[in-house]
C-alpha positions in Angstrom: 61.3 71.3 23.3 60.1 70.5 19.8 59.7 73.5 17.4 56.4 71.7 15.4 53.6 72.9 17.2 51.4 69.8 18.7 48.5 71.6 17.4 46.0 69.6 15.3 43.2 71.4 13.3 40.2 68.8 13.7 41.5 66.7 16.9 42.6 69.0 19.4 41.6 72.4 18.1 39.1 73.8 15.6 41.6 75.8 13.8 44.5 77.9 14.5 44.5 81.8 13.5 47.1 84.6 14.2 46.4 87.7 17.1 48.7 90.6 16.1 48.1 91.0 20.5 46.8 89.0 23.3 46.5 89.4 26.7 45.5 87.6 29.7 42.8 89.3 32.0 43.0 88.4 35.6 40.0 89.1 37.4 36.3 90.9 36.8 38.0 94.3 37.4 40.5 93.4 34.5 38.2 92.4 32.3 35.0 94.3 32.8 36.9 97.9 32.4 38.9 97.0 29.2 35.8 95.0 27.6 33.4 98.3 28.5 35.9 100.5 27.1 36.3 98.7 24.0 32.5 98.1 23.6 32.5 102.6 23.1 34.5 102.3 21.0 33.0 99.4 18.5 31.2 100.3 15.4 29.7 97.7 13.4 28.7 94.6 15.4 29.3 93.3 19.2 28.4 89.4 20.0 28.3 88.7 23.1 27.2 85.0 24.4 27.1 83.8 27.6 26.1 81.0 30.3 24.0 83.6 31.8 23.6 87.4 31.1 22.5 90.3 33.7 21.0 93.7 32.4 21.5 94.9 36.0 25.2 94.5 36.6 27.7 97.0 36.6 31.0 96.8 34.7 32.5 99.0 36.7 30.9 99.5 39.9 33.8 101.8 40.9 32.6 104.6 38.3 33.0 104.9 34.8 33.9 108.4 33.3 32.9 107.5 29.8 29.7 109.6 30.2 27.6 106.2 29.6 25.0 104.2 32.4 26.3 102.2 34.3 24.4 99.3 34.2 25.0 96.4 31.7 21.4 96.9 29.7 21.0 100.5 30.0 24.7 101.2 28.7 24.4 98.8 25.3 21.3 100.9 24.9 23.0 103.8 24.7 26.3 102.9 23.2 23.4 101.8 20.2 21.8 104.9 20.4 25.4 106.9 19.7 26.2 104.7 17.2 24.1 105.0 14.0 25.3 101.8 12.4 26.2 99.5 15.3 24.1 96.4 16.1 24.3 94.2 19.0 23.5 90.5 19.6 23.1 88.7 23.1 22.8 85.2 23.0 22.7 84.1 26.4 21.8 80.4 27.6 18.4 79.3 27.9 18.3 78.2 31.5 17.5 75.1 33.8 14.6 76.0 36.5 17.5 75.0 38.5 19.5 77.9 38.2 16.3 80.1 38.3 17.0 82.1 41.4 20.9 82.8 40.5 19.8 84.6 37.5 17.7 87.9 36.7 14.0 87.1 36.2 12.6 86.7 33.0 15.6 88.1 31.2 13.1 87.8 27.7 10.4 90.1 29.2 13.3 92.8 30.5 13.1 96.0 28.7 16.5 96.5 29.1 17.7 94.2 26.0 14.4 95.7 24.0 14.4 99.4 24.1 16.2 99.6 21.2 15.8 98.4 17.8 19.3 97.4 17.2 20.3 95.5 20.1 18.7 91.7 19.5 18.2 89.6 22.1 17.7 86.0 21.7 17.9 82.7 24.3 19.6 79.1 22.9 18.5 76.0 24.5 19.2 74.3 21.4 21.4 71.4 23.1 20.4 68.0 24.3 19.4 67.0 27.6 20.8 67.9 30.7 23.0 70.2 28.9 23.9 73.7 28.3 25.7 76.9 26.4 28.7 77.5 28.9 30.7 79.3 25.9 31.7 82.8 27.5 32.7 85.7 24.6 32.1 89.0 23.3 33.3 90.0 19.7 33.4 93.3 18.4 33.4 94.4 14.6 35.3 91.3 14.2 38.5 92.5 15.5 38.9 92.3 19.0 37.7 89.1 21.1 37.0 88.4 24.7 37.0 84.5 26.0 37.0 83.0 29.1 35.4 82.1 32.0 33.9 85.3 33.1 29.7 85.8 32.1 28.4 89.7 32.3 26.1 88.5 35.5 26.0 89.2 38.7 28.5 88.4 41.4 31.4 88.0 38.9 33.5 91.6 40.1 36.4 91.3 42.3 39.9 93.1 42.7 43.3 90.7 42.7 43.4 91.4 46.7 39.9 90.0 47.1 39.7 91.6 49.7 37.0 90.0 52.7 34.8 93.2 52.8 34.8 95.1 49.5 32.1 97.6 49.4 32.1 97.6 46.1 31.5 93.9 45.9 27.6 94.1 45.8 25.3 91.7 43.3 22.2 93.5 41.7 20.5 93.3 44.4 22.6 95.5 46.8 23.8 92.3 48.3 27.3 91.5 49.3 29.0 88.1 48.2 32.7 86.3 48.7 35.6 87.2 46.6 35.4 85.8 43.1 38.3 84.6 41.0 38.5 84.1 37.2 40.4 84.6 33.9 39.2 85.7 30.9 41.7 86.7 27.5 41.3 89.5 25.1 43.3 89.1 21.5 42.7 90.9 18.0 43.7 90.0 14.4 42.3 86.5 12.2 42.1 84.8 16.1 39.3 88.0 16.8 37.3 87.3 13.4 37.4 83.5 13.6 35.7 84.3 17.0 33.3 86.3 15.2 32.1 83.1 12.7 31.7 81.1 15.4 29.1 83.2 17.3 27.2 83.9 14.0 27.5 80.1 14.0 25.3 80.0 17.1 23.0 82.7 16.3 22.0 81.0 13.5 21.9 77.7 14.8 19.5 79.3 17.6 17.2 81.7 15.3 17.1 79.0 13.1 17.6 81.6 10.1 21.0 82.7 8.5 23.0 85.7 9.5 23.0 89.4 7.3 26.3 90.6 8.2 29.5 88.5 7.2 32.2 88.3 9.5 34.9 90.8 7.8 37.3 93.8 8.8 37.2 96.9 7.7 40.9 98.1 7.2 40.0 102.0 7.8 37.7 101.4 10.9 39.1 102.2 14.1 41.1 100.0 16.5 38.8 98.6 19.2 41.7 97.4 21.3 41.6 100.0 24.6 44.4 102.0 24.8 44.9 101.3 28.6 45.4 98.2 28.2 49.2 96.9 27.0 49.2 93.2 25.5 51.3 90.6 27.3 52.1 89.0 23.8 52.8 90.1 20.6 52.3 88.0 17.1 51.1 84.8 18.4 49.5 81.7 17.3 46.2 81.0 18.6 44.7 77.5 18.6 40.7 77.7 19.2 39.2 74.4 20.9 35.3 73.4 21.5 33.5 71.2 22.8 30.0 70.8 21.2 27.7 67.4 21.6 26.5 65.6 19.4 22.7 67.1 18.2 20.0 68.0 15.6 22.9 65.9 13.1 25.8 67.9 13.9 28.4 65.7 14.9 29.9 65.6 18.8 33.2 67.6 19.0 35.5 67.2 21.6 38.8 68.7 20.7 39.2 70.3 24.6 39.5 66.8 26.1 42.2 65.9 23.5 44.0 68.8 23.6 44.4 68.6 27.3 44.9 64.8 27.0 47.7 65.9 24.8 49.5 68.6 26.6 49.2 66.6 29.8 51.0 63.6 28.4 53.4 66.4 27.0 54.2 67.9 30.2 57.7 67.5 31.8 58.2 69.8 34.9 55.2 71.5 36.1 51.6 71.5 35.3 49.7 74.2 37.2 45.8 74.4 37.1 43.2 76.7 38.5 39.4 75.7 37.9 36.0 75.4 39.2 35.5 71.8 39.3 37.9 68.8 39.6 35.7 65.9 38.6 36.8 64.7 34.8 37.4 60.8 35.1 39.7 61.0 31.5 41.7 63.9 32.6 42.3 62.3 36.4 43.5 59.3 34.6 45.6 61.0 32.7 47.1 63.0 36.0 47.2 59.9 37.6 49.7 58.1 34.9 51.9 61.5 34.6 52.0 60.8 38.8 53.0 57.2 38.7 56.2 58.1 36.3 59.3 58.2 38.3 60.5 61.8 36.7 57.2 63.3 35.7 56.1 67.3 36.3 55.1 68.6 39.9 51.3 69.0 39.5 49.2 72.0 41.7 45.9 72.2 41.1 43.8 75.7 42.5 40.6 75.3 43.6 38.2 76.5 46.0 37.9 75.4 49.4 33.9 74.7 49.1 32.3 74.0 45.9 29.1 77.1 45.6 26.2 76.0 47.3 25.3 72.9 49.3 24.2 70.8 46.4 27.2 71.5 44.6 29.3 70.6 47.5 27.5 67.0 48.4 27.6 66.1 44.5 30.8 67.6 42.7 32.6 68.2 46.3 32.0 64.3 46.6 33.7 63.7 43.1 35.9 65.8 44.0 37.0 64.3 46.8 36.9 60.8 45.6 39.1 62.1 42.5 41.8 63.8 44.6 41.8 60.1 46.9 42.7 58.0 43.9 45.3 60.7 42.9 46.7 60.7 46.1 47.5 57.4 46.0 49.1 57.4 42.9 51.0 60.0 44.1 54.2 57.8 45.0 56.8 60.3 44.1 55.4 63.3 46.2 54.4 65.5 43.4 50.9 66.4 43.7 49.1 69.4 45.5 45.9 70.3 46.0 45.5 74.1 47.0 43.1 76.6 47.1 43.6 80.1 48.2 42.8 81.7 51.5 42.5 84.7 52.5 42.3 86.2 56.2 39.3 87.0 57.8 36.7 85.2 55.4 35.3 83.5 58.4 33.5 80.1 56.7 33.5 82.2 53.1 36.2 81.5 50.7 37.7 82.7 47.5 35.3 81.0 44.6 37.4 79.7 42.5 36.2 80.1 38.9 38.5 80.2 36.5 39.5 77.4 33.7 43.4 77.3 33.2 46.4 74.9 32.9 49.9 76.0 32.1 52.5 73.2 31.0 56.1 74.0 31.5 56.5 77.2 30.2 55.4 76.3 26.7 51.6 75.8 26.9 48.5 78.3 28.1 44.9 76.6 27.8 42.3 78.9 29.3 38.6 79.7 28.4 35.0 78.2 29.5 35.5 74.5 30.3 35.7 73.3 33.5 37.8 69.8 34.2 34.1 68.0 34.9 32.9 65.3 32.3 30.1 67.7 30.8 32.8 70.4 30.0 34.1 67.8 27.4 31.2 66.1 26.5 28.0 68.0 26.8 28.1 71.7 27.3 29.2 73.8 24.0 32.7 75.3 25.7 35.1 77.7 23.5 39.0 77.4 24.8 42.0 79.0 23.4 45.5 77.5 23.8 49.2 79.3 22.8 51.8 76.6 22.5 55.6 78.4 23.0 56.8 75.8 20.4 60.0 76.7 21.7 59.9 80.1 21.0 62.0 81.9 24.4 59.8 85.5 23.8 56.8 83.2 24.0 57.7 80.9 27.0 58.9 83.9 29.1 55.3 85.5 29.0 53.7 82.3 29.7 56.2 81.5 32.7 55.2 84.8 33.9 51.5 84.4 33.9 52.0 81.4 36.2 53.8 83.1 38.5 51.4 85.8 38.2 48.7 84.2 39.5 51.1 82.5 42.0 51.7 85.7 43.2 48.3 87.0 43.4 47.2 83.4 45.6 50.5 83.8 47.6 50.2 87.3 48.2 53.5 87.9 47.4 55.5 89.7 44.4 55.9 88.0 40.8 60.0 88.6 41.4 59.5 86.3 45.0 57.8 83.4 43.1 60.4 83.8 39.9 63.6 83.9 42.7 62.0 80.6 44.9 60.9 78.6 41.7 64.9 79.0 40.6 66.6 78.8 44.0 64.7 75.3 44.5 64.3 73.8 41.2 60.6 73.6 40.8 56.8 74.7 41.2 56.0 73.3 44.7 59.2 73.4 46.1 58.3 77.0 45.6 55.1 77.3 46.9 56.0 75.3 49.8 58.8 78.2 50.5 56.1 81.0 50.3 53.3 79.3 51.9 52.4 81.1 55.4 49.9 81.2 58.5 46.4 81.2 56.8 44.8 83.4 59.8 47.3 86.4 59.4 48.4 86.3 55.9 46.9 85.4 52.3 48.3 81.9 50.7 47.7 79.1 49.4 46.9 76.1 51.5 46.7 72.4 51.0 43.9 71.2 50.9 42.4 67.3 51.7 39.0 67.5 50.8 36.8 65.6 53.6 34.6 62.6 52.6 32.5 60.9 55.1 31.7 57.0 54.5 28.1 57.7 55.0 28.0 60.7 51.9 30.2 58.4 49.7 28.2 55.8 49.3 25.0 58.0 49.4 26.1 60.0 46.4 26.0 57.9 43.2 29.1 57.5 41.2 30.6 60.1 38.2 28.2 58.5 35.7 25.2 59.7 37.0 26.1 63.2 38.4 29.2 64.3 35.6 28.8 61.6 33.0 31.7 61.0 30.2 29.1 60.4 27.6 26.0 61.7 26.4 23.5 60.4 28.5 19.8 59.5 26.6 16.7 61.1 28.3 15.3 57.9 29.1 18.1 56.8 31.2 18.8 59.5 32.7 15.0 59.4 33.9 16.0 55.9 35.2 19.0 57.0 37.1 16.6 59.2 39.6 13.6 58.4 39.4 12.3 55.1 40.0 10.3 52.8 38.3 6.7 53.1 39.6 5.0 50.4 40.9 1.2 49.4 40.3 -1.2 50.5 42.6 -2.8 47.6 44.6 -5.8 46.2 43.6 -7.1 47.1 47.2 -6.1 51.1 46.2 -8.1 51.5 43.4 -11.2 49.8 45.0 -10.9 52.4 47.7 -10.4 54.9 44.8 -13.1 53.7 42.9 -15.6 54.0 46.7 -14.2 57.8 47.2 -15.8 58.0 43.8 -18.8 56.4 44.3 -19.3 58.2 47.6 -18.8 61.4 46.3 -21.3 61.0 43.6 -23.8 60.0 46.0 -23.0 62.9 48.5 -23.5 64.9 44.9 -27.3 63.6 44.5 -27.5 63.9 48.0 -26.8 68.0 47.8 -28.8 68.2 45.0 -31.6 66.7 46.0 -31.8 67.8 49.9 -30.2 71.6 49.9 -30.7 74.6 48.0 -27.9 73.8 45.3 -31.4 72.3 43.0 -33.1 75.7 43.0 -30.1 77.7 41.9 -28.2 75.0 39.3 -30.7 72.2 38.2 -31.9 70.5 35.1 -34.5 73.0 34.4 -32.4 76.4 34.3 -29.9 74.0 32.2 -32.7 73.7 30.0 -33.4 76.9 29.7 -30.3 78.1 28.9 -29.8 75.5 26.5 -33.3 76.3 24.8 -32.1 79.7 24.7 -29.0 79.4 22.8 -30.7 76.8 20.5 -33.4 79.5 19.2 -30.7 81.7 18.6 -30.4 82.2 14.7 -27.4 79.7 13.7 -27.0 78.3 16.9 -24.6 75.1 16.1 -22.1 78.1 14.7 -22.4 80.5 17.8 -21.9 77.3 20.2 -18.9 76.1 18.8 -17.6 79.9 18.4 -18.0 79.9 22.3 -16.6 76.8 23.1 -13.6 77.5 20.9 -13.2 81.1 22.2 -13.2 79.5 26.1 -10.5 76.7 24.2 -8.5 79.7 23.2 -8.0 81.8 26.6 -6.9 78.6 28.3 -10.3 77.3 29.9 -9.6 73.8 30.5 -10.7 71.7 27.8 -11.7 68.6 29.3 -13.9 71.0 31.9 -15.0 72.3 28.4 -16.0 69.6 26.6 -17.7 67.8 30.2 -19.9 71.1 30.6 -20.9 70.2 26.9 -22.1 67.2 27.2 -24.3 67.7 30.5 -26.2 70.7 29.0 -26.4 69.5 24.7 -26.7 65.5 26.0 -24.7 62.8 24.6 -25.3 63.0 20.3 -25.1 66.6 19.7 -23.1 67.3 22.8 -20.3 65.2 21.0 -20.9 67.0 18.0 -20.4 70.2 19.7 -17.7 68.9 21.8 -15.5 67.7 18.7 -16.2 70.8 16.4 -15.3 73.3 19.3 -12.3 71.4 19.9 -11.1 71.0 16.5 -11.5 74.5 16.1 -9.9 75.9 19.1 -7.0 73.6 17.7 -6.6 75.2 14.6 -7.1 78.7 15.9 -3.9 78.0 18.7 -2.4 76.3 16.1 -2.2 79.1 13.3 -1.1 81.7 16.3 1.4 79.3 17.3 2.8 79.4 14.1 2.3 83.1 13.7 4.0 84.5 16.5 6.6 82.0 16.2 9.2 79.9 18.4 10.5 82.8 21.0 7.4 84.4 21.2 5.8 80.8 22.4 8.5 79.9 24.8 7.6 83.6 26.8 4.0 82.4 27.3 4.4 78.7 27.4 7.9 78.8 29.1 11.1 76.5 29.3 8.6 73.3 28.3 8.1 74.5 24.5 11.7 73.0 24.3 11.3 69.7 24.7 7.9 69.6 23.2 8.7 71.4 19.8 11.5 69.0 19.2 9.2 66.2 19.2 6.3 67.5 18.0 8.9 68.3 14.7 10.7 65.3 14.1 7.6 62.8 15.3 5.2 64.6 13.4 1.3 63.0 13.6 2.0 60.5 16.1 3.9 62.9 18.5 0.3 64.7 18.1 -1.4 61.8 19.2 0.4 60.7 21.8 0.5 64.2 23.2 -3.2 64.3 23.1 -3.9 61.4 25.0 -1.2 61.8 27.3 -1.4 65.1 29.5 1.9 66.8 29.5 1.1 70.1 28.7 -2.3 72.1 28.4 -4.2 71.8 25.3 -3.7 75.5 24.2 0.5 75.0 25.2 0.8 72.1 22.6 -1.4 73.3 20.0 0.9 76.8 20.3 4.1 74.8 20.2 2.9 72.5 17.5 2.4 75.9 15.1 6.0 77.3 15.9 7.2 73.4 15.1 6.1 74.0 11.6 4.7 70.2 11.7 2.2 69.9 8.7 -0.8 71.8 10.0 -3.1 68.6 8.2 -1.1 66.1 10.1 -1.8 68.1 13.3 -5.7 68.5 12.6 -5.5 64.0 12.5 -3.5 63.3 15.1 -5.9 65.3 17.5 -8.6 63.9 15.9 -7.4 60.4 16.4 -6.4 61.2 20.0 -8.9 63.4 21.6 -11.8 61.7 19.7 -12.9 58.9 21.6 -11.7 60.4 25.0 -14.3 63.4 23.9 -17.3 60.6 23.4 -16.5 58.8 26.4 -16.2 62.5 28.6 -19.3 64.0 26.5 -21.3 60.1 27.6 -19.8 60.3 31.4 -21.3 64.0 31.8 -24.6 63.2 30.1 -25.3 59.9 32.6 -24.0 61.9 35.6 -27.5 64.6 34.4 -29.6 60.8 33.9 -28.2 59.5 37.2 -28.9 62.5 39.2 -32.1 63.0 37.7 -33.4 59.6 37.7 -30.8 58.2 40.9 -31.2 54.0 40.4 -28.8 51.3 40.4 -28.5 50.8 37.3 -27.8 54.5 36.4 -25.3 54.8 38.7 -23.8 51.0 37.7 -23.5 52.6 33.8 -22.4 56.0 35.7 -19.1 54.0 37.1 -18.9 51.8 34.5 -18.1 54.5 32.1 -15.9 56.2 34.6 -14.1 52.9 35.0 -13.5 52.4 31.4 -12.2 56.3 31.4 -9.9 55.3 34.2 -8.8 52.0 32.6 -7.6 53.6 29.3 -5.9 56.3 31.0 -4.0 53.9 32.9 -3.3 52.1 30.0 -2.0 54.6 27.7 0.7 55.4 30.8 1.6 52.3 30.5 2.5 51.6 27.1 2.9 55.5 25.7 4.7 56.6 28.9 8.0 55.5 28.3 9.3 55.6 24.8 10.4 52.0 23.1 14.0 51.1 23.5 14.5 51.0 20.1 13.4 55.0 20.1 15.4 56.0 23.2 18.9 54.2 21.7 18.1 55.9 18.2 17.7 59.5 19.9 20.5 58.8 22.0 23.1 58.0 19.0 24.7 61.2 19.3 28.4 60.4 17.9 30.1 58.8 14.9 31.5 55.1 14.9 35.2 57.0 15.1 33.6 59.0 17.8 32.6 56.1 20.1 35.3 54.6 19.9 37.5 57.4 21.4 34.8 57.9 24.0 35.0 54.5 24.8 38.7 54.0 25.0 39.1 57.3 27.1 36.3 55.6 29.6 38.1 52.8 29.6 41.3 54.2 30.5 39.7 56.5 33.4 37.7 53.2 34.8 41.3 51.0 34.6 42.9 53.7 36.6 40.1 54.2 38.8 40.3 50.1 39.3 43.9 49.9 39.9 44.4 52.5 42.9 41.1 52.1 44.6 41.0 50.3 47.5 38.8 47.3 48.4 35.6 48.8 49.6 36.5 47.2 53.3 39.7 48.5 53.1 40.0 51.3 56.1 43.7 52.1 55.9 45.3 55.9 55.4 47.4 57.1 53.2 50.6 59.1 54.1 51.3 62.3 52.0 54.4 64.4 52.5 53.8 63.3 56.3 50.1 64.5 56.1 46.9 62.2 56.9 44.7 62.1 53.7 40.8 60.8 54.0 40.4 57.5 55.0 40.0 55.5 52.3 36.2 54.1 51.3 35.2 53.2 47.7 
């Protein structure tokens, strides 16, 4: 083994810093008690940043005799309280509607982040679409580091033993879930405070403002390292690897993929992996090739049995599946296992599977957030750390000995067993093959041939669409799902246009034949308009009202119609505009008073999308917005003030596209009062003919302000450099050659023999 570490700063890792001491957490009950201990004893700052963050959980839902709450949000509050000049920060991930009912309910609104004034919270959905935050880490005072796999939410605790009823292993809601595996690390020295720049990095990037407190150490502060927990390494080399798309002009970085690109192509005896997901195309490919060579490493991969949930399991279970086919066939040499763990007495539950990890020989660790799907390397932000033994024997015997670690654990055996078997016959499987035993009475590890039925394989679209290895742009991935619509017939808008007709005359027919004319009719309109008119300054106090309905969310168009059948068509317009333009500017001001955050808690997830157009499109995003209804008035007039867009620009644009939509509302509601009052032919032929012109704009604007222009879509979706494309583009290229060269015909039915086992049929 070469002494020159394979490490490089700017391709396959951010930067490499030095940890006086790391160590590798196995496990929520690992991690959770040393990172609660260490968080009483911080003083100055704690990060932490996370897919998904719980108030409710418990850290150590065995009991904690550190005098402090036990749950997540209470204790932070009172480890701030104790501490005079300590300030936290939580950053968590601001979610997909998808993920709505795994997570704790309107996390923003919980007091349990706001009850004290030095604990900020703050949600990120600063990422492009389809993506998300999936870096997991906590720093505190910039000298001790947590990163990983494991987020401080529920249903993340579990013991090594996993045991099939823990009663500790309860959610925060008292129910009971299946055991949960992960890995997390936790390392100190420059490694620790380059941890700390980065998550400044993204609370900055999110708050849109830059940080007060520089990442520095304090040589006579106290060591946050907890004292019951003894390193596993000493005086180490940490490399630090993201993945970060391309977005708001930051470049696309992708130094994950590379490195593992690298360290797979590096790999000469074994290559162990536990993770989540088995879906990457670039990293299959690059399995696949260290397969096809006649002496290449023995690869075992750990995974769980079922992927979580049934729409993971027909979407990533199906790539899964279709991955672990095409590996099987390039499998000529009998060195490839796919495993996951099982444990006695689970009935159809199984161990989940989370952790992110790959050991290479005994000379390289790579753990931390990303999974080995495409969007782990292209288009979630991940954080990974790496230790490369560089042929260093103190540093290659601790990482030999966390892969038989977690052998051990999986095996349920002893670490000396897995160290004796992998000696006595020469390699990693030979070894797990010697302590694999009978599933139903004893914990181990069991092959696994993941099931694919012809009929889900060709329902399920391929890798591009579900776990694409690029950037997808928002008007493709639109396409992908949801088809293109087709025009109504003619016949279905003449019926439309007779339901309306028919109603209308039902309408007159109420009016003029029931009691609905003594209580609601033109006179008491009158009146009340007469009224309001004698009032001293009467055009001021009608717009006030109309703008103060505007304001509390009364539907505008509702609004500006009631306007137009009480004032009439001339100053009904005139009321109509001025109430509207007002209500605008009012929203508008607040919008940009309260500010971003506070808008996204009333107008919700939406202000996301909206605020990043409003922003870069400026008037014409206003326009467009206007005459297109995707949010309520008062929602984009609110988002358009946190956007900061040019508060003149805004005033035009929703001049220019509520405008004519107000005359031609304002002249619909005052013919519907002449129709009903004087019911003719003709009245009601003007009556529909303004209604159809109101439908035919409408229909028109969909049509041509609906879908963006090419030309916008490709410049939105040019995330990454030339240098950038091209790699993506190669690495694509090399998955899809491999993919061509050991797939089957699609007719093909034959099987494929594997160490004497029947593997899935095989069905493209």
């Amino acid at each position: 083994m070469s002494t020159d570490s394979f490490f490089v700063p700017g391709e396959n890792c951010a930067s490499v810093q030095h940890a006086d001491r790391f160590s590798l957490l196995v496990d929520g009950s690992d991690y959770f008690r040393v990172l609660r201990e260490a968080i009483t004893r911080a003083e100055r700052t704690i990060f932490i940043l996370g897919w998904d963050i719980d108030s409710r959980m418990r850290l150590t839902p065995e009991g904690a005799d550190d005098g402090f709450p036990e749950a997540l949000g209470d204790f932070l509050h009172e480890v701030a309280a104790q501490r005079r000049r300590l300030r936290i920060y939580i950053l968590a991930w601001d979610f997909a509607m998808l993920y709505a009912f795994e997570r704790e309910w309107l996390p923003v609104y919980k007091m349990g982040w706001r009850t004290h004034r030095r604990i900020a919270f703050q949600m990120d959905g600063r990422h492009p679409l389809g993506g998300s935050h999936h870096q997991k880490l906590v720093v505190i005072d910039d000298r001790l580091a947590f990163v990983g796999g494991l987020d401080l939410t529920r249903s993340r605790w579990d013991t090594p033993e996993h045991a099939p009823k823990n009663p500790l292993r309860r959610d925060a809601n008292d129910a009971p879930y299946a055991p949960f595996h992960d890995i997390h690390t936790m390392f100190d020295g420059d490694a620790a405070r380059e941890i700390g720049l980065l998550a400044r990095e993204r609370w900055q990037r999110a708050c849109g403002r830059r940080f007060a407190i520089r990442a520095h150490r304090v040589e006579n502060e106290g060591d946050p390292w907890p004292p019951s927990r003894a390193a596993d390494l000493t005086d180490v080399e940490l490399a630090i690897s993201l993945t970060e798309p391309a977005y708001a002009d930051r470049p696309a970085v992708r130094q994950i993929r590379a490195q593992y690109l690298d360290a797979i192509a590096r790999a000469k005896d074994s290559i162990y992996i536990e993770n989540q997901y088995f879906t990457s195309g670039s990293i299959g490919a690059a399995l696949g090739e260290s397969l096809e060579k006649p002496d290449g490493p023995d690869l075992a991969i750990v995974v769980p049995r079922d992927q979580s949930g049934w729409l993971q399991q027909v979407t990533m279970g199906v790539l899964r599946a279709r991955l672990h086919r095409l590996l099987s066939i390039a499998d000529t040499h009998d060195r490839y296992r796919l495993l996951s763990p099982c444990v006695p007495d689970l009935g159809e539950h199984c161990v989940n599977v989370h952790s992110k990890l790959m050991i290479v020989d005994d000379d390289l660790l790579l753990v931390g957030s990303a999974n080995l799907n495409n969007r782990s390397m292209v288009l979630d932000t991940e954080c990974n750390l790496a230790i490369d033994a560089a042929g260093d024997p103190r540093i290659q015997s601790a990482i030999a000995r966390m892969r038989d670690m977690l052998l051990a654990e999986h095996l349920g055996c002893e670490v000396e067993d897995v160290v004796r078997e992998r000696v006595t016959r020469g390699g990693m499987n030979a070894a797990i093959a010697a302590l694999q035993r009978d599933s139903n009475e004893h914990r181990t590890l069991e092959r696994l041939e993941p099931a694919l039925s012809p009929d889900l394989d060709r329902l399920i679209p391929p890798e591009a669409l579900i776990d694409p290895e690029t950037p997808v742009a928002p008007d493709e991935l639109v396409g992908q799902f949801v088809p293109v619509d087709k025009p109504r017939p003619l016949i279905g808008r003449f019926a439309l246009l007779g339901v309306l007709a028919l109603l209308i005359v039902g309408l007159a027919g109420l009016w003029h034949w029931t009691p609905l004319a003594d209580y609601v009719n033109l006179k008491s309109l009158t009146r009340a308009t007469r009224h309001v008119e004698a009032l001293p300054f009467a055009p001021l106090w009608i717009v006030l009202g109309f703008t103060s309905a505007a304001v509390v969310s009364v539907p505008v168009t509702l609004l500006i119609a009631a306007t137009g059948l009480v004032f009439g068509a001339l100053w009904g317009s005139v009321y109509a505009l001025s109430g509207t333009l007002c209500a605008a500017a009012v929203t508008y001001l607040l919008g940009n008073w309260l500010g971003r955050d506070m808008v996204r808690r009333v107008a919700g997830t939406r202000v996301n999308k909206l605020s990043e157009r409003v922003a870069k499109r400026g008037i014409v995003a206003v326009v467009v917005l206007r005459l297109l209804p995707v949010a309520p008035f008062t929602i984009v007039n609110l988002v358009a003030g946190a956007s900061h867009i040019r508060m003149r620009d805004f005033m035009l644009g929703t001049l220019l596209g509520m405008g004519p939509g107000i005359l031609l509302t304002v002249a619909f509601a005052h013919q519907l009062v002449a129709s009903l009052r004087h019911p003719t032919v003709g009245s009601f032929a003007v009556l529909i003919g303004i209604g159809v012109v109101l439908v035919g704009i409408s229909l028109l604007l969909q049509r041509f302000l609906g879908r963006p222009k090419a030309s916008e879509v490709e410049a939105e979706a040019q995330a990454a450099s030339d240098e950038e494309k091209a790699k993506a583009s190669d690495e694509a290229a090399r998955a899809h050659d491999f993919r061509e060269t050991n797939t089957p015909p699609r007719d093909e039915a034959a099987s494929v023999a594997t160490n004497g086992k029947r593997t899935d049929e095989v069905n493209s």
